[in-house]
Biopython code that builds the backbone (N, CA, C, O; Angstrom):
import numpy as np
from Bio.PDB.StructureBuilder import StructureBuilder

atoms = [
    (1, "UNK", "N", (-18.711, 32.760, 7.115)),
    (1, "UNK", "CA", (-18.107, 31.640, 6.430)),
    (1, "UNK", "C", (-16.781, 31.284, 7.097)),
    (1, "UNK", "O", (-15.956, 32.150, 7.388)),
    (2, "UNK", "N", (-16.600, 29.972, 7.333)),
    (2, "UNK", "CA", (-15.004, 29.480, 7.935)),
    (2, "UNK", "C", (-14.048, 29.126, 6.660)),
    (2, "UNK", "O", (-14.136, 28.570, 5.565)),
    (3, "UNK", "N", (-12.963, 29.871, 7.570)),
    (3, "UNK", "CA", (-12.026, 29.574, 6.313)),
    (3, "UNK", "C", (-11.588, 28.365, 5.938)),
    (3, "UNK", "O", (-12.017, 27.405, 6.577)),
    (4, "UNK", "N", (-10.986, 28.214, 5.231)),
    (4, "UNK", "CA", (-10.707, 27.096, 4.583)),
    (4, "UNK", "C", (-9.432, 26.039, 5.078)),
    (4, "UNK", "O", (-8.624, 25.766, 4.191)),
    (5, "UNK", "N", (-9.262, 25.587, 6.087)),
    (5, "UNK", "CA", (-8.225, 25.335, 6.611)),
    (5, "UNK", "C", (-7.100, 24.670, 5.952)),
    (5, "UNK", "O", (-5.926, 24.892, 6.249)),
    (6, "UNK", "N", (-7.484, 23.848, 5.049)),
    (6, "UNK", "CA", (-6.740, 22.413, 4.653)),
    (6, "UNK", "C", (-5.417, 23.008, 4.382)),
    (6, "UNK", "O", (-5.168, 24.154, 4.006)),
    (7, "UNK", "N", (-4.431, 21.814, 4.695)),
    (7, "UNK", "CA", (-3.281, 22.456, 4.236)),
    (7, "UNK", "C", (-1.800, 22.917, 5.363)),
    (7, "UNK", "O", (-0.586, 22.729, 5.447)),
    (8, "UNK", "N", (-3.043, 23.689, 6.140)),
    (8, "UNK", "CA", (-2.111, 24.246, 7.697)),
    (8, "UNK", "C", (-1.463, 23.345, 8.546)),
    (8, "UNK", "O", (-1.880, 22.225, 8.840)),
    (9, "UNK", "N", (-0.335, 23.916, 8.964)),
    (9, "UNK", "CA", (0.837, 22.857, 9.877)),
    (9, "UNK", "C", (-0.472, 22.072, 10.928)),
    (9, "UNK", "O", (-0.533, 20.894, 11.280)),
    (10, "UNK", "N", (-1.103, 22.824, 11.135)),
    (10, "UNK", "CA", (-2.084, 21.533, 12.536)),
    (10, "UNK", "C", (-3.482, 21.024, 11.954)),
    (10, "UNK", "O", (-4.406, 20.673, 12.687)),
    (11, "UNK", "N", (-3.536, 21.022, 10.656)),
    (11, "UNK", "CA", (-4.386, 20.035, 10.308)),
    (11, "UNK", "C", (-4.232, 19.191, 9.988)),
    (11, "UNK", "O", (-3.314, 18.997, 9.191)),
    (12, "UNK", "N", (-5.302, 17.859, 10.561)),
    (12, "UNK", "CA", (-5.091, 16.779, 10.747)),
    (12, "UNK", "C", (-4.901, 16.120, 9.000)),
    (12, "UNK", "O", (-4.067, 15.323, 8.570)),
    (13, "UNK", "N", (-6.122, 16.884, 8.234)),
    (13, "UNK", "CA", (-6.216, 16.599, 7.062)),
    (13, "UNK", "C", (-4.592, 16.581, 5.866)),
    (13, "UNK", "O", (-4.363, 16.267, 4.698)),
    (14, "UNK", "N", (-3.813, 17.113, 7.028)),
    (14, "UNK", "CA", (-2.430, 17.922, 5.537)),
    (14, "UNK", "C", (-1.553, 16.726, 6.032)),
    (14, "UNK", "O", (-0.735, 16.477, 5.146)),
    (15, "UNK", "N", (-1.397, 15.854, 7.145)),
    (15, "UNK", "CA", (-0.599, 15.076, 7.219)),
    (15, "UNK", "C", (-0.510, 13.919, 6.711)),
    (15, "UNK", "O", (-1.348, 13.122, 7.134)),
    (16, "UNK", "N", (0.185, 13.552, 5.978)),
    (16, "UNK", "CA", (0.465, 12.138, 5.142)),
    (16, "UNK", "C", (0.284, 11.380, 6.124)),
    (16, "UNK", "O", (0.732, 11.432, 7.270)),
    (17, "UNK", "N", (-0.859, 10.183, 5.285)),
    (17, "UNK", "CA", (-1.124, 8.944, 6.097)),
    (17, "UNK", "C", (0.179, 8.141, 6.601)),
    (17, "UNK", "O", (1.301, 8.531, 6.281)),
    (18, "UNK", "N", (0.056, 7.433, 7.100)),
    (18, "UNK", "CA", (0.886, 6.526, 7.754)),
    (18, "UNK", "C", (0.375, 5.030, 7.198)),
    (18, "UNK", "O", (-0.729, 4.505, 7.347)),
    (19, "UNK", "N", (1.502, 4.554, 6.542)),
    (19, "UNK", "CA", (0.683, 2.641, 6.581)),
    (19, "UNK", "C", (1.629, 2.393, 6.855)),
    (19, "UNK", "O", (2.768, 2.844, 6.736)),
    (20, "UNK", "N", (0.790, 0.988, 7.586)),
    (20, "UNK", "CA", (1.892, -0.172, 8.180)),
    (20, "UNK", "C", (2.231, -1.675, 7.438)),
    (20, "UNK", "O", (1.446, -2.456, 6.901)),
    (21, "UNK", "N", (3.711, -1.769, 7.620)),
    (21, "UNK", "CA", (3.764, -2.880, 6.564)),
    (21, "UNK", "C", (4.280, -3.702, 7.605)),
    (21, "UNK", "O", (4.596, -3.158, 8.663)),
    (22, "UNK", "N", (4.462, -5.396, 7.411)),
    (22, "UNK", "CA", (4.921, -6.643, 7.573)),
    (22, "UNK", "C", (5.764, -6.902, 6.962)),
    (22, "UNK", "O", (5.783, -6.895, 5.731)),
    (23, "UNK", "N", (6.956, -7.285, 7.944)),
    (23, "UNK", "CA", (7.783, -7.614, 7.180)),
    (23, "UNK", "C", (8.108, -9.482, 6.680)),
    (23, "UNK", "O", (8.182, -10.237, 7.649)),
    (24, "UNK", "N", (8.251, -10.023, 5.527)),
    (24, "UNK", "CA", (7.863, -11.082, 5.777)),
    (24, "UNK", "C", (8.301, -12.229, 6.763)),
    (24, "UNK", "O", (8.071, -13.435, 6.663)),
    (25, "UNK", "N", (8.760, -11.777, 7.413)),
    (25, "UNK", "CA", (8.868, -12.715, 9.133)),
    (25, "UNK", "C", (7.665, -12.654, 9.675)),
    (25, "UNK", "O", (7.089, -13.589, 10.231)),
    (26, "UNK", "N", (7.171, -11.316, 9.491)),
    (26, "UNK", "CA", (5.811, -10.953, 10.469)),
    (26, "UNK", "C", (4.331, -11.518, 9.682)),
    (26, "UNK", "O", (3.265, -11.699, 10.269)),
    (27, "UNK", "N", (4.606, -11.756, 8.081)),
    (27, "UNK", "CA", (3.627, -12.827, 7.670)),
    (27, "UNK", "C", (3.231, -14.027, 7.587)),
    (27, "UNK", "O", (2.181, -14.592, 7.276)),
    (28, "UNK", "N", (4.832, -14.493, 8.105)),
    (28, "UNK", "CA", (4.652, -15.655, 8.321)),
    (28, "UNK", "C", (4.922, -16.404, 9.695)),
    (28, "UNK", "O", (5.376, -17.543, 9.804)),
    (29, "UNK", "N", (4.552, -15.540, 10.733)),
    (29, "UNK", "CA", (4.415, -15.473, 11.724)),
    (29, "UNK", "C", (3.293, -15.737, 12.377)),
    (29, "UNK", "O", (2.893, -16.294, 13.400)),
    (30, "UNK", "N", (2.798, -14.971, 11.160)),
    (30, "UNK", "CA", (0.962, -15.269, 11.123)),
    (30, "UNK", "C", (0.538, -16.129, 10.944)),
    (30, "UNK", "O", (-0.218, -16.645, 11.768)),
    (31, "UNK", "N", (0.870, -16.762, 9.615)),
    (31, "UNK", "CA", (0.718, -18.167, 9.432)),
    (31, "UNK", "C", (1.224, -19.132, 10.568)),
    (31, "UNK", "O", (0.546, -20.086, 10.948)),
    (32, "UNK", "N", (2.030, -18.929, 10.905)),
    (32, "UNK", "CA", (2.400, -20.114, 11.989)),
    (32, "UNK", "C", (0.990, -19.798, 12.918)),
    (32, "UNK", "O", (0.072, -20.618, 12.896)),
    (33, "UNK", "N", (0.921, -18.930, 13.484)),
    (33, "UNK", "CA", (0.159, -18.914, 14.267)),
    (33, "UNK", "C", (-1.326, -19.024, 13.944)),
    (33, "UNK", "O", (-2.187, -19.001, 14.823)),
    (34, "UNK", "N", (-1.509, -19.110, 13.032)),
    (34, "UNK", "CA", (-2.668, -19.809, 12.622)),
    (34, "UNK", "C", (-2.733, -21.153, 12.517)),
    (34, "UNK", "O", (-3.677, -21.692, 13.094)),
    (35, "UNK", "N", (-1.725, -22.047, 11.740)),
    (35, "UNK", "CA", (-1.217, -23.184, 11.530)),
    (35, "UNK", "C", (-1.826, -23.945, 13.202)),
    (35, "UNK", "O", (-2.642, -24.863, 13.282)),
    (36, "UNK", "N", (-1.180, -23.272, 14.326)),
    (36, "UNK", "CA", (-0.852, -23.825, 15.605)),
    (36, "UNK", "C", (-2.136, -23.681, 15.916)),
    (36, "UNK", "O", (-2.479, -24.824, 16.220)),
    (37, "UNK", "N", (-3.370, -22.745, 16.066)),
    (37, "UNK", "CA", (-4.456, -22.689, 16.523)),
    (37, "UNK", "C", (-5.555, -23.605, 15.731)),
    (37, "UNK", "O", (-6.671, -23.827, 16.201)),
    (38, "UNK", "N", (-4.940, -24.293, 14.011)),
    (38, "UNK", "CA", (-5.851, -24.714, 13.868)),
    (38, "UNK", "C", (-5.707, -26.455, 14.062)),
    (38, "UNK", "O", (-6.069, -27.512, 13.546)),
    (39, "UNK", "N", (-5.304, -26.177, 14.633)),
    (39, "UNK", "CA", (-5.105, -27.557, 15.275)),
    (39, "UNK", "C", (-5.965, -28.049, 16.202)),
    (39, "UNK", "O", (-5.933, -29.274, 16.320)),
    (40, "UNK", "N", (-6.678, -27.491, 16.854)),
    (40, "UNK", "CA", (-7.194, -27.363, 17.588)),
    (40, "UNK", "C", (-9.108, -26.890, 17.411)),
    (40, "UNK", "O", (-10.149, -27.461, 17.733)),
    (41, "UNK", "N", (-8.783, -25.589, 16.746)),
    (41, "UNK", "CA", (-9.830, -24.952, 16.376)),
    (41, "UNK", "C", (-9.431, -24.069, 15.026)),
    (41, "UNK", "O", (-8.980, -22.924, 15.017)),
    (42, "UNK", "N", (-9.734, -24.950, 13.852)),
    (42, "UNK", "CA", (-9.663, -24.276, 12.436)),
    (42, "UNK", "C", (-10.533, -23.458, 12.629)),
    (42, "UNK", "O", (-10.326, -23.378, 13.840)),
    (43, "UNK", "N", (-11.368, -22.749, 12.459)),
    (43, "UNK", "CA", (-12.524, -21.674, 12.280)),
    (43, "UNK", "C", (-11.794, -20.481, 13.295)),
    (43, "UNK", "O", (-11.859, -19.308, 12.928)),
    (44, "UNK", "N", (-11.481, -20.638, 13.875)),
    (44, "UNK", "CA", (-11.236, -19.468, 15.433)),
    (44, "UNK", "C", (-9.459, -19.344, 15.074)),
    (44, "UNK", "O", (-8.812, -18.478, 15.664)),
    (45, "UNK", "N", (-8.730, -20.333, 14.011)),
    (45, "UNK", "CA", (-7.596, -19.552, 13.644)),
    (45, "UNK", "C", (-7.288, -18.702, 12.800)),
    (45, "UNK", "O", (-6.241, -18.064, 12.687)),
    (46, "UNK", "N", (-8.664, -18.680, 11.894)),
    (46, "UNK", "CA", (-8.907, -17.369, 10.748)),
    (46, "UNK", "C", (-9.113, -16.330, 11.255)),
    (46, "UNK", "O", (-8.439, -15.318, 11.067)),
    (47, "UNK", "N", (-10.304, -16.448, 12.144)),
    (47, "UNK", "CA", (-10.454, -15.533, 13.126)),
    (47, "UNK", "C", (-9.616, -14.784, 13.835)),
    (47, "UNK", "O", (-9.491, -13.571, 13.671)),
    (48, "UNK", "N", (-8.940, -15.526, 14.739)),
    (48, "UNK", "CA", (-7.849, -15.341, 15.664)),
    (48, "UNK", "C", (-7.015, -13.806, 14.817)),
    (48, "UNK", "O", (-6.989, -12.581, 14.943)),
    (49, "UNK", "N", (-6.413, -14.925, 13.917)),
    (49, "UNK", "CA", (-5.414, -14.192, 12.551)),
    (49, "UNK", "C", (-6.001, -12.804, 12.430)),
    (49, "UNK", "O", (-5.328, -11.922, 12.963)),
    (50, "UNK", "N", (-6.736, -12.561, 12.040)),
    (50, "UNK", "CA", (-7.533, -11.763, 11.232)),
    (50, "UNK", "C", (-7.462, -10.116, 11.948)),
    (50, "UNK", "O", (-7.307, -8.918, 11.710)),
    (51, "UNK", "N", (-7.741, -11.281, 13.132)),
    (51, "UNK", "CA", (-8.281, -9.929, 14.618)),
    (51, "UNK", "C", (-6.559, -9.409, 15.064)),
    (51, "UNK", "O", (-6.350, -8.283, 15.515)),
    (52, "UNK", "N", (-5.574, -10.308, 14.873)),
    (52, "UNK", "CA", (-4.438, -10.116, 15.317)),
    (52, "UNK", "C", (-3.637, -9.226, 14.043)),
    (52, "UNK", "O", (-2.627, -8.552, 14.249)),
    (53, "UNK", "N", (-4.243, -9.358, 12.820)),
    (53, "UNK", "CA", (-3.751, -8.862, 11.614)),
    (53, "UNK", "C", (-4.293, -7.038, 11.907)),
    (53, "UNK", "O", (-3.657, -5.985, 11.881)),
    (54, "UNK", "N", (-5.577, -7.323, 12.144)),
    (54, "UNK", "CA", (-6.436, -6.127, 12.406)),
    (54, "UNK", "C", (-5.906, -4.804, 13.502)),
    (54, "UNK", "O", (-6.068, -3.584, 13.501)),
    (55, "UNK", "N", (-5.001, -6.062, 14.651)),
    (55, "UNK", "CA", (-4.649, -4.722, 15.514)),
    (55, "UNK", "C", (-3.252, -4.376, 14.846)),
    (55, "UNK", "O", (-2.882, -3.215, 15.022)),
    (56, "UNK", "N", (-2.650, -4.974, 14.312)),
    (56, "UNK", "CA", (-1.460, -4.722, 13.978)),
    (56, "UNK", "C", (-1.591, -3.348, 12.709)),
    (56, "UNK", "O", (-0.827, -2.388, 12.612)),
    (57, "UNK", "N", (-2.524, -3.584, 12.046)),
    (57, "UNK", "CA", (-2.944, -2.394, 11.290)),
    (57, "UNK", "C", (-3.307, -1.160, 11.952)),
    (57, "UNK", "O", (-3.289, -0.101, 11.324)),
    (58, "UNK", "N", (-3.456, -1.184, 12.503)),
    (58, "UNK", "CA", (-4.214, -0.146, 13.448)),
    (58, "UNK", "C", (-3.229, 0.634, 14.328)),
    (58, "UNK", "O", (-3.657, 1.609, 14.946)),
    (59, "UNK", "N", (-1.744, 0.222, 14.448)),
    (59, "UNK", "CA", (-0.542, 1.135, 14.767)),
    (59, "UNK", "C", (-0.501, 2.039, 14.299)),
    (59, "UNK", "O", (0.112, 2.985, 14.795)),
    (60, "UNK", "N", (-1.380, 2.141, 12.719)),
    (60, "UNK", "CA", (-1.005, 3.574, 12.264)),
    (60, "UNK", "C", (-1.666, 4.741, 13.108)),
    (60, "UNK", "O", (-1.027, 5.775, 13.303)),
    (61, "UNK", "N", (-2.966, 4.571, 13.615)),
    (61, "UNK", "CA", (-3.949, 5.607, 14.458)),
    (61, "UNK", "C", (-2.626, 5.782, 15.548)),
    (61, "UNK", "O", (-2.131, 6.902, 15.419)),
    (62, "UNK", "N", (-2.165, 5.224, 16.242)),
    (62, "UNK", "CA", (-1.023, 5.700, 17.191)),
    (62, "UNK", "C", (-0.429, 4.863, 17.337)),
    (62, "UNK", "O", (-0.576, 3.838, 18.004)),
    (63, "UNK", "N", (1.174, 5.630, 16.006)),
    (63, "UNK", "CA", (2.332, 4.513, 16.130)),
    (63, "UNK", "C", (3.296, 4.515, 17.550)),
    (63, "UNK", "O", (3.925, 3.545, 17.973)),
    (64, "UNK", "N", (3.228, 5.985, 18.211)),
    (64, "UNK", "CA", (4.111, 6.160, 19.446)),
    (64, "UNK", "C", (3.459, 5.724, 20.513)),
    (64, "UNK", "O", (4.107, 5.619, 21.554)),
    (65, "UNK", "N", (2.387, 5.458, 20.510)),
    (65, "UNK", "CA", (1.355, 5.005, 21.713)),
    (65, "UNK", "C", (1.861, 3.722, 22.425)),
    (65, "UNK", "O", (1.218, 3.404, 23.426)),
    (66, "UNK", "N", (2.757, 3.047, 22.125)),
    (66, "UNK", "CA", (3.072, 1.777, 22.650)),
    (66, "UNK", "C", (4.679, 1.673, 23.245)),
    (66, "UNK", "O", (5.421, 1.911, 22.291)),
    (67, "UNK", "N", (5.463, 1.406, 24.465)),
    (67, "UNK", "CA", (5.855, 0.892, 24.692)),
    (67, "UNK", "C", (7.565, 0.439, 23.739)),
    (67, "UNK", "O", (7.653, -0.587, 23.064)),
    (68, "UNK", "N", (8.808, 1.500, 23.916)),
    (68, "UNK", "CA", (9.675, 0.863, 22.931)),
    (68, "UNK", "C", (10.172, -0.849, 24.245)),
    (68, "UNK", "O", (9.642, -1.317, 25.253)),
    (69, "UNK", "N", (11.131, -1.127, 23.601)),
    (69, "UNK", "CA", (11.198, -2.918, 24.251)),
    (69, "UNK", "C", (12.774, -1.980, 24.865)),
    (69, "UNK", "O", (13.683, -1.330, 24.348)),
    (70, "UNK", "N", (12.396, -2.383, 26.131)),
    (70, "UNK", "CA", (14.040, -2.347, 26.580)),
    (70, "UNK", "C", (15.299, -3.147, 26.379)),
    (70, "UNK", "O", (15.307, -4.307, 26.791)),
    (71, "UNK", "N", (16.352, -2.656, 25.796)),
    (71, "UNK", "CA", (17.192, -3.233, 25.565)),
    (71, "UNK", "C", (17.532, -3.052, 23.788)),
    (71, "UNK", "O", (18.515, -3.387, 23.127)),
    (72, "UNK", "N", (16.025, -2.258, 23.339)),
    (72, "UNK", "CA", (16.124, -2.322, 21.908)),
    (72, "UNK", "C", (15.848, -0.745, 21.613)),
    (72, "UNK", "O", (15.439, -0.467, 20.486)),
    (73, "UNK", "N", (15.987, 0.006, 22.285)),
    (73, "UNK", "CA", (15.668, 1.410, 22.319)),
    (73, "UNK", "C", (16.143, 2.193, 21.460)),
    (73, "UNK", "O", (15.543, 3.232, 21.183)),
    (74, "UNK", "N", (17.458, 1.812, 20.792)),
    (74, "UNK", "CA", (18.625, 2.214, 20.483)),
    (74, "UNK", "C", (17.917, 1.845, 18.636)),
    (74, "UNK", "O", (17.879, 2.569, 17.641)),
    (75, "UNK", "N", (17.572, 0.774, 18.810)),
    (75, "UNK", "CA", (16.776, 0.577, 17.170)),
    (75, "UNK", "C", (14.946, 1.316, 17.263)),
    (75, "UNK", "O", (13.983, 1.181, 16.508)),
    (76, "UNK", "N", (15.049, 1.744, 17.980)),
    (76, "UNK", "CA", (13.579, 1.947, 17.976)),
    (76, "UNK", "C", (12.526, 0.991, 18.274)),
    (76, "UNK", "O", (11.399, 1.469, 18.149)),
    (77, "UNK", "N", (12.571, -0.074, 18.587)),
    (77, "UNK", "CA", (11.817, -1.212, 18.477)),
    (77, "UNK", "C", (10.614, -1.217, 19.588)),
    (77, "UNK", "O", (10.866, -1.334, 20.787)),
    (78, "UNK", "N", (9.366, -1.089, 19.113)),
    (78, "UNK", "CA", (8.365, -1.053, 20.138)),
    (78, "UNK", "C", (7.165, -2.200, 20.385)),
    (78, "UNK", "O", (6.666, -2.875, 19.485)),
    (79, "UNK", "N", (6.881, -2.256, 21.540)),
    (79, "UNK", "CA", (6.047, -3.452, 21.656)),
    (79, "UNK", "C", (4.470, -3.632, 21.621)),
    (79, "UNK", "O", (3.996, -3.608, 22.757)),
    (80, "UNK", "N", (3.610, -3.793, 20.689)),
    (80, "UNK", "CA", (1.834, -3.969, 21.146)),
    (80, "UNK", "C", (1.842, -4.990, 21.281)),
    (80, "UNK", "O", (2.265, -5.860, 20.520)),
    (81, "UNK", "N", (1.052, -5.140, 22.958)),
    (81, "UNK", "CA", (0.478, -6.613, 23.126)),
    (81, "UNK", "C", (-0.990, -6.470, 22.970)),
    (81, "UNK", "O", (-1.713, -5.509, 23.232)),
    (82, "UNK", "N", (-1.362, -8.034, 22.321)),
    (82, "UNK", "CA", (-2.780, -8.374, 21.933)),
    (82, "UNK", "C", (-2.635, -9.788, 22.757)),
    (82, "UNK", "O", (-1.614, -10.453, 22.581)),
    (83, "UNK", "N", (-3.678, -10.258, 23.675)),
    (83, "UNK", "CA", (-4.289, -11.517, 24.148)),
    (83, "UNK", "C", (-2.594, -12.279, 24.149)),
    (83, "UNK", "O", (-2.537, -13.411, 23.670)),
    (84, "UNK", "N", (-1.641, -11.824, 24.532)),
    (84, "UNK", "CA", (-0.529, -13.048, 24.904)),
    (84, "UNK", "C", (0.362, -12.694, 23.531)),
    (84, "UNK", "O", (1.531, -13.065, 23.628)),
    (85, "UNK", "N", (0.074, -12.157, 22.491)),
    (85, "UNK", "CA", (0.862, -11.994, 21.485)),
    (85, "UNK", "C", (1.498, -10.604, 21.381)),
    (85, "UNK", "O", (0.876, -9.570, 21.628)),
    (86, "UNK", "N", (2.810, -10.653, 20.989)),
    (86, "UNK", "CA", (3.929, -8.963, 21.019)),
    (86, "UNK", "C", (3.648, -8.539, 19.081)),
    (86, "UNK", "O", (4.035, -8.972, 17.996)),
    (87, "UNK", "N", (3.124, -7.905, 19.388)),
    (87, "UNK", "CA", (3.717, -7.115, 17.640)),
    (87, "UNK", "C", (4.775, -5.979, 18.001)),
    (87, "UNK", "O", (4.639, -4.956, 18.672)),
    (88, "UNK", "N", (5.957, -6.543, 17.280)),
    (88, "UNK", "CA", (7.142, -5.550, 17.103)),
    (88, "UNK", "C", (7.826, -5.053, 16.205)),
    (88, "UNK", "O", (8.493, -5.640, 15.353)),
    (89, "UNK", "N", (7.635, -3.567, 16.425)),
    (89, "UNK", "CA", (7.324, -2.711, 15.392)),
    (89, "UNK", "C", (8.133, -1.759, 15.476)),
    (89, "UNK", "O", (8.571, -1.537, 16.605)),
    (90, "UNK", "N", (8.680, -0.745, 14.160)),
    (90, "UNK", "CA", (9.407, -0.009, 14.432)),
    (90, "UNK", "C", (8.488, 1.237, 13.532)),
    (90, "UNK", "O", (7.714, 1.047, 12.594)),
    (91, "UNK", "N", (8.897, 2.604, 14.211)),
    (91, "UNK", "CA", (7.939, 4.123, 13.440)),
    (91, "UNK", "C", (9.057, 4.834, 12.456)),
    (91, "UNK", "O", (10.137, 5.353, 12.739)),
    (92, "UNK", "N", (8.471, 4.682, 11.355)),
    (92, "UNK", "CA", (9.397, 5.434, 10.290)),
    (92, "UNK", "C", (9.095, 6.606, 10.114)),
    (92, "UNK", "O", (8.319, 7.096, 10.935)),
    (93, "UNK", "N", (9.574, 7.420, 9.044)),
    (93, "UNK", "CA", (8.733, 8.683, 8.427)),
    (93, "UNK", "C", (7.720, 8.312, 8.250)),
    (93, "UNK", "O", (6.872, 8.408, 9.137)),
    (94, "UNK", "N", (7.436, 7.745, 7.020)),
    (94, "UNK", "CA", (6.209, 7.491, 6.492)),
    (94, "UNK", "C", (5.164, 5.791, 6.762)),
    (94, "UNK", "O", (4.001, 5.543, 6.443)),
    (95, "UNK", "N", (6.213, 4.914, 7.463)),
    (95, "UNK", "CA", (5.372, 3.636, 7.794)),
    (95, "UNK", "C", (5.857, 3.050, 8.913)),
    (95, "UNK", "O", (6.925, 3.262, 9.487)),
    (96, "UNK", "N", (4.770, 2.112, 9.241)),
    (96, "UNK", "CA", (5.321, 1.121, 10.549)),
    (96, "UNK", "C", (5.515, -0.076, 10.226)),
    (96, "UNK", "O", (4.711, -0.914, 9.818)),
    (97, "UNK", "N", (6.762, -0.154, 10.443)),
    (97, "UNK", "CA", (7.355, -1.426, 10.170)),
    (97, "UNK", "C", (7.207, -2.727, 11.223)),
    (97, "UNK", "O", (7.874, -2.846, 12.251)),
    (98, "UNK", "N", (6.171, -3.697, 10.740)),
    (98, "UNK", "CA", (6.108, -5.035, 12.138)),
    (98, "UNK", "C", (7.188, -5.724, 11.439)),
    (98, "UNK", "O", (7.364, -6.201, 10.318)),
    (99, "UNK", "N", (7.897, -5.586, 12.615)),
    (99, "UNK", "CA", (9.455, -6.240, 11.838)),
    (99, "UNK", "C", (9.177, -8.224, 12.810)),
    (99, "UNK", "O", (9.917, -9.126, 12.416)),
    (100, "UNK", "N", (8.347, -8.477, 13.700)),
    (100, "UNK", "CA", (7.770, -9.669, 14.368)),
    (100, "UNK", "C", (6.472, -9.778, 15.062)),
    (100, "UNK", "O", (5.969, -8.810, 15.634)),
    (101, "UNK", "N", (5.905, -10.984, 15.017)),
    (101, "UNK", "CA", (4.800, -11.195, 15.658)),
    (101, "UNK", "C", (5.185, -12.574, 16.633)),
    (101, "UNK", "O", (5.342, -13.744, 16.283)),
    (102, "UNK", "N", (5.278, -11.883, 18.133)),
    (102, "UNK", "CA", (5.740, -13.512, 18.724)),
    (102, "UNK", "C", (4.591, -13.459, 19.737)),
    (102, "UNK", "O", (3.853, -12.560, 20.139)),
    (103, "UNK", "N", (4.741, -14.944, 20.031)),
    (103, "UNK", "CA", (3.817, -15.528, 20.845)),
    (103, "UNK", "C", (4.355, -15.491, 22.340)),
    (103, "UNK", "O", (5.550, -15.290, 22.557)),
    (104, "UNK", "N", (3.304, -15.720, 23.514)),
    (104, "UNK", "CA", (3.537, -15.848, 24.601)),
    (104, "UNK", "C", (5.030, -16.815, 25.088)),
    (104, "UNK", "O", (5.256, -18.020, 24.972)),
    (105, "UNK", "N", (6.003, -15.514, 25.751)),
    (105, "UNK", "CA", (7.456, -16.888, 25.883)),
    (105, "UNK", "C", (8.388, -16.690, 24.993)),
    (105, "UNK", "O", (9.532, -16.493, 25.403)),
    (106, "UNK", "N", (8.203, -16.693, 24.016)),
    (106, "UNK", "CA", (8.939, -16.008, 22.860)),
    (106, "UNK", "C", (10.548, -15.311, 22.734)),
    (106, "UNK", "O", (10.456, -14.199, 23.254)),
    (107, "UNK", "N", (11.228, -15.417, 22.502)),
    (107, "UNK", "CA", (12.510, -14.403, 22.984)),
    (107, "UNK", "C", (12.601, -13.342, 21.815)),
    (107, "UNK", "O", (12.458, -13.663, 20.635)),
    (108, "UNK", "N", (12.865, -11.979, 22.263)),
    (108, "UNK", "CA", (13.237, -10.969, 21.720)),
    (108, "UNK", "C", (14.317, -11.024, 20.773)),
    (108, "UNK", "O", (14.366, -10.816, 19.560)),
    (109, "UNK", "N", (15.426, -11.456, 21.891)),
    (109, "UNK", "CA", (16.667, -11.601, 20.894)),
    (109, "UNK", "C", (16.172, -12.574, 19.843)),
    (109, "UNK", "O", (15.886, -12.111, 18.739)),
    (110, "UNK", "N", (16.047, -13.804, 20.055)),
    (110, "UNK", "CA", (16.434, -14.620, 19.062)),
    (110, "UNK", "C", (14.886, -14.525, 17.963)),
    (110, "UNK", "O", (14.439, -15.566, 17.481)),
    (111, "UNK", "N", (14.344, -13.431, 17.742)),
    (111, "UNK", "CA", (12.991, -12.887, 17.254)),
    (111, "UNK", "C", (13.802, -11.537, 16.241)),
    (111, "UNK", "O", (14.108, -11.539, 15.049)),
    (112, "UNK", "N", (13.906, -10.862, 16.912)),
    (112, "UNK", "CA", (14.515, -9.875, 16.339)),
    (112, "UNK", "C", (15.992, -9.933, 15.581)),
    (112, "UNK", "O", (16.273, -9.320, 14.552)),
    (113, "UNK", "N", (16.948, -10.893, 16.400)),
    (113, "UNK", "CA", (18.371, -11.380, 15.706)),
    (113, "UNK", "C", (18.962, -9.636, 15.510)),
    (113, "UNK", "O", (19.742, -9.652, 14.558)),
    (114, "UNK", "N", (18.841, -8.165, 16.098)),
    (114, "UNK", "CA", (19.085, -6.897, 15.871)),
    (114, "UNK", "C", (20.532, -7.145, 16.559)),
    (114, "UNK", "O", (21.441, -6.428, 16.139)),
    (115, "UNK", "N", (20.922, -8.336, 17.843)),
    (115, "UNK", "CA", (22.210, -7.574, 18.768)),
    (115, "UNK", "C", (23.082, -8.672, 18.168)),
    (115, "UNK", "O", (24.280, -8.730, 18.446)),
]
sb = StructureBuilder()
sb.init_structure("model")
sb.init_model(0)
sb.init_chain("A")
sb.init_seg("    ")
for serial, (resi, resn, name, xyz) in enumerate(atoms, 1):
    if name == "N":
        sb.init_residue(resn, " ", resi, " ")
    sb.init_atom(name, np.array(xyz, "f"), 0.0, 1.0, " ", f" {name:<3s}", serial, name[0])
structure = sb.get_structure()
């Protein structure tokens, strides 16, 4: 019989989940960027959204896996790119904070407003 692991410093099972939140810049970031694609193509900006909402969730599987932004190191601030778009995000104890969602071109500073 195997023992019973749960519980132990290296199980995966004993570590508190991680969720990731938006901050509301980063929801309505979304919206813009849906707004702008459906201009074009309403159906494929739900989509778009959705899939871009989807990776941004998904920082929690690996919040350190990405890239901090130079120049912002000092706040923690890290970068996932999806298809031309930055999600920027910061790793807490317990959550990941998308503190922006910018588009291709975009400026850091005036996105973040941190310096």
């Amino acid at each position: 019989m195997r023992p019973d692991r749960r519980g132990t410093a290296g199980d995966w099972r004993s570590r508190p989940s991680v969720k990731v939140v938006l901050s509301s810049q980063a929801a309505e970031d979304l919206r813009r960027i849906a707004r702008f694609i459906a201009q074009d193509n309403p159906a494929r900006a739900l989509s778009f959204v959705e899939e871009l909402r989807g990776t941004a969730h998904r920082l929690c599987n690996l919040p350190h896996g990405f890239p901090l932004v130079p120049r912002y190191e000092a706040h923690g601030i890290r970068r996932r790119s999806w298809r031309g778009y930055g999600i920027l995000y910061s790793v807490e104890t317990e959550r990941v904070f998308v503190h922006r969602i910018i588009g291709p071109g975009q400026d850091y500073d005036r996105a973040l407003r941190l310096r």
